[in-house]
C-alpha positions in Angstrom: 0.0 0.0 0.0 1.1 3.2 -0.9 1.3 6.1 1.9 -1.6 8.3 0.3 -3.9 4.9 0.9 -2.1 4.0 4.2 -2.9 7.8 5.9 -6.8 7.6 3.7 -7.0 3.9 5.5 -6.1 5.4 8.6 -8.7 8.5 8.5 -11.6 5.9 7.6 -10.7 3.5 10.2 -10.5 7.2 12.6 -13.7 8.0 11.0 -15.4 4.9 12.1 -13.8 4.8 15.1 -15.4 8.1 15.9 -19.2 7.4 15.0 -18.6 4.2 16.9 -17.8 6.3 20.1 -20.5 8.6 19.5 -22.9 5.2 19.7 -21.3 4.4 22.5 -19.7 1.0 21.5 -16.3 1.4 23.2 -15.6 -2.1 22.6 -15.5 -1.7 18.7 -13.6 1.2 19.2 -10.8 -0.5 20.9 -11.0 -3.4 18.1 -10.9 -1.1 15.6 -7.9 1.0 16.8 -5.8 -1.7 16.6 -6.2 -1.7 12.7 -6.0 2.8 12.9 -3.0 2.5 14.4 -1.2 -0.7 12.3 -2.3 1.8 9.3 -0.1 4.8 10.8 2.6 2.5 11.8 3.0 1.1 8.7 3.3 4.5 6.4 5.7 6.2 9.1 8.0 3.4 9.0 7.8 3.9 5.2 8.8 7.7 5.9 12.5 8.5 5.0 12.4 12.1 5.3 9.5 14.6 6.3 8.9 15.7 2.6 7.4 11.9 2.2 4.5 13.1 4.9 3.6 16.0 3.2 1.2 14.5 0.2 -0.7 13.2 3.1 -0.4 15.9 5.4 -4.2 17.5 5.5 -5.3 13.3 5.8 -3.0 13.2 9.3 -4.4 16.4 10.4 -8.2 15.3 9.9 -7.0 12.2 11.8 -5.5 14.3 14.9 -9.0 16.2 14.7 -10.8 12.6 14.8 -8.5 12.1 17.6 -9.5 15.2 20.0 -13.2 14.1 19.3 -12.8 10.8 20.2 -10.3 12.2 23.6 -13.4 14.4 24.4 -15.9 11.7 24.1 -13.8 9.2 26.1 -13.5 11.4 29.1 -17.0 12.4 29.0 -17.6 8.7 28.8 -15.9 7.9 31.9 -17.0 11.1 33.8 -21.0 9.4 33.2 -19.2 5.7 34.3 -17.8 8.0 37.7 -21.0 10.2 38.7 -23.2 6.6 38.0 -21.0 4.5 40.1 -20.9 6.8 42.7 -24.4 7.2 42.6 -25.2 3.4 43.2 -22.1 2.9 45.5 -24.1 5.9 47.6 -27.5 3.9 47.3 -25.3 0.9 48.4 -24.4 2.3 51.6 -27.5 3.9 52.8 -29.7 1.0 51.6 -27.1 -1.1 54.2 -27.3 1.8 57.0 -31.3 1.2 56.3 -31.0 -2.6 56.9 -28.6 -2.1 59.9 -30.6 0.5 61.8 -33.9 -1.3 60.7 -33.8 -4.3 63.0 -32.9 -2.3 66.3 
């Protein structure tokens, strides 16, 4: 594969890995990145000098801006996973501060 279909590979694979993150389907994300990143590997170990990069240079940007979305949507992601297990570790304790004061 050449490096303008290695970096358009890459941005599809981003692309995809985005609107899966966006459905919430973290798994496929993490399957997918796998391929993303084998993609980027493979063209910059192609790369002998930085002119090489700069055909594909506007592809690598779109994939850095694919990147901050998906950065964004991760940590909001876990921020929801936080405030929800904190909510249930909450109910947790006063549901067994119920039970213990409930049979005195």
């Amino acid at each position: 594969m050449q490096g303008r279909q290695l970096a358009d590979r890459a941005l599809a694979l981003t692309r995809r890995m985005l609107s899966l993150a966006q459905a919430g389907d973290w798994d496929s994300v993490a399957a997918t990145i796998r391929q993303r990143d084998a993609a980027l590997m493979h063209l910059f170990n192609g790369v002998q000098e930085t002119a090489q990069l700069l055909g594909v240079e506007t592809t690598l940007r779109a994939v850095a801006a694919c990147n901050a979305q998906l950065i964004a949507l991760g940590t909001e992601s876990r921020e929801d996973i936080s405030t929800r297990l904190n909510a249930l570790t909450r109910g947790r304790h006063a549901a067994a501060h119920y039970h213990s004061t409930d049979t005195l």
